[in-house]
C-alpha positions, 0 to 999 in steps of 0.5 A: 500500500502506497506510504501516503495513506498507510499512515492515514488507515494507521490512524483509523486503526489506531487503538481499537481491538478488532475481532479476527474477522475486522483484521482481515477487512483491514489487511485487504484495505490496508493492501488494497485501498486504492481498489477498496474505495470503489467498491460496495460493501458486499464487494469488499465482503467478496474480495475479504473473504468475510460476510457483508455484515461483517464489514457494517460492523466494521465501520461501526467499530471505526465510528462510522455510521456504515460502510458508505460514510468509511468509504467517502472518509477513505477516498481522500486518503487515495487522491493523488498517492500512486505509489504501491508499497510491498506486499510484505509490509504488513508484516514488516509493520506487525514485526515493528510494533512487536518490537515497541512491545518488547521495548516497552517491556525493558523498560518497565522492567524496573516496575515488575516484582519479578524478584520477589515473586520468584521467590514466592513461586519457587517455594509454593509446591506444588505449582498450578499454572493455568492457560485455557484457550489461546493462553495454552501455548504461552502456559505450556511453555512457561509449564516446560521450563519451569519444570527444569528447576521446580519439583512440581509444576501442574499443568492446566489447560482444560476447563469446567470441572476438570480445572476446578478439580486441578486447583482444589487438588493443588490447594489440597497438596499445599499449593499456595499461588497459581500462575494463570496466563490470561491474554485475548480474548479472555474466556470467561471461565479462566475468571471464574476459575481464579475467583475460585482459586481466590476462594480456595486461598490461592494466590493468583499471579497473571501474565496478561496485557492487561494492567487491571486485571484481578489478581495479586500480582500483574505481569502485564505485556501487551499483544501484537494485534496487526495480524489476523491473530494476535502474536504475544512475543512480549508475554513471552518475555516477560514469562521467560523472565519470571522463569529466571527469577524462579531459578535465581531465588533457589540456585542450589535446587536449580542446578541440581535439577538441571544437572539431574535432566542434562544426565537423562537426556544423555543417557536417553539420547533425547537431542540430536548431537554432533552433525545431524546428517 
């Protein structure tokens, strides 16, 4: 898209959370705005891949009556710009704006209470880490690793009863924190389910991107939103850094544990060494 009016959609866009369907409307207009604003809303449906609802929703969203009154505001945006910029440069953008996250990150790093809460987290056992929905990959992960260096991480990723039950068998075996990952879109039983943990007398740490969120410590990071889905390069960070300080607040089990699983996947021969060809 031609740099003349990418700034300008930019600027529509700018700080509102579109659902996956409205990304995809934005990512044709973003490539294809000089088309776009020749088109009637079941044509921009059409060459979108969405439903023509979707697109009157979509203006809504923008604060436009319908899809007509985006349109008109667009076309000035178009008027004598002719220069088309890569495909890729919505990609380049998302990468970009992942980048000013983790920037933003470093520098609140000052802020998070990473020391103290490792050391809480390293001396709870055992230890439920909660992630339902898309917060499962970053959950799994922060689980992966911190089960190198604790003796008991509890890994929950499935709702209704079953996590209930993970989190009352938790509390029951002494489990006095859980980690929950909460990012968006946020289900609404990963809230029901710590309101019950609260209730249990567990104490909730939350990575999230959300700096209100209820819980008695907030990691909080924000997502990539410039794809159709959300990217969470910054939540990993943060999550990687909380494993650090777990491992840094009990240095003697952390070496310990780590030298114990370097000798089984040596006698195991789990990885690859030496030239894999």
């Amino acid at each position: 898209m031609a740099d003349g009016y990418q700034g300008g959609l930019s600027v529509l866009l700018d700080g509102r959370r579109l659902s996956p369907v409205q990304r995809r409307i934005a990512h044709y207009l973003s490539e294809h705005l000089d088309e776009a604003i020749f088109l009637s809303s079941v044509e921009l449906a059409e060459r979108a891949g969405v439903s023509q609802p979707s697109v009157t929703r979509f203006a809504m969203v923008l604060g436009f009556a319908g899809y007509p009154e985006l349109r008109q505001a667009l076309r000035p945006l178009v008027l004598g710009v002719g220069v088309q910029a890569p495909q890729e440069s919505l990609l380049r953008g998302a990468i970009d704006a992942e980048i000013r996250n983790l920037a933003l990150v470093r520098e609140r790093l000052p802020a998070f209470p990473l020391k103290e809460l490792g050391e809480q987290l390293a001396a709870t056992e055992p230890l439920p880490v909660v992630g339902l929905r898309v917060s499962c990959g970053l959950a799994t992960t922060f689980a992966y690793y911190a089960r190198r260096i604790h003796p008991d991480v509890r890994l929950l990723t499935h709702g209704g009863s079953e996590l209930a039950d993970g989190l009352h068998a938790a509390r029951r075996a002494g489990a006095e924190w859980v980690v929950a990952v909460v990012l968006p879109r946020y289900p609404v039983e990963v809230v029901q389910a710590l309101e019950y943990a609260a209730k249990l007398g567990l104490r909730v740490a939350a990575i999230t991107d959300r700096s209100d969120f209820p819980a008695e410590v907030v990691l909080d990071a924000p997502v990539g939103d410039r794809l159709v889905f959300d990217s969470h390069a910054a939540p990993l960070a943060l999550a990687m850094a909380l494993v650090e300080a777990m491992a840094d607040a009990a240095p003697l089990r952390t070496q310990a544990r780590l030298e114990e699983y370097e000798r089984m996947t040596d006698e195991t021969g789990t990885f690859l060494t030496g030239d894999p060809a």
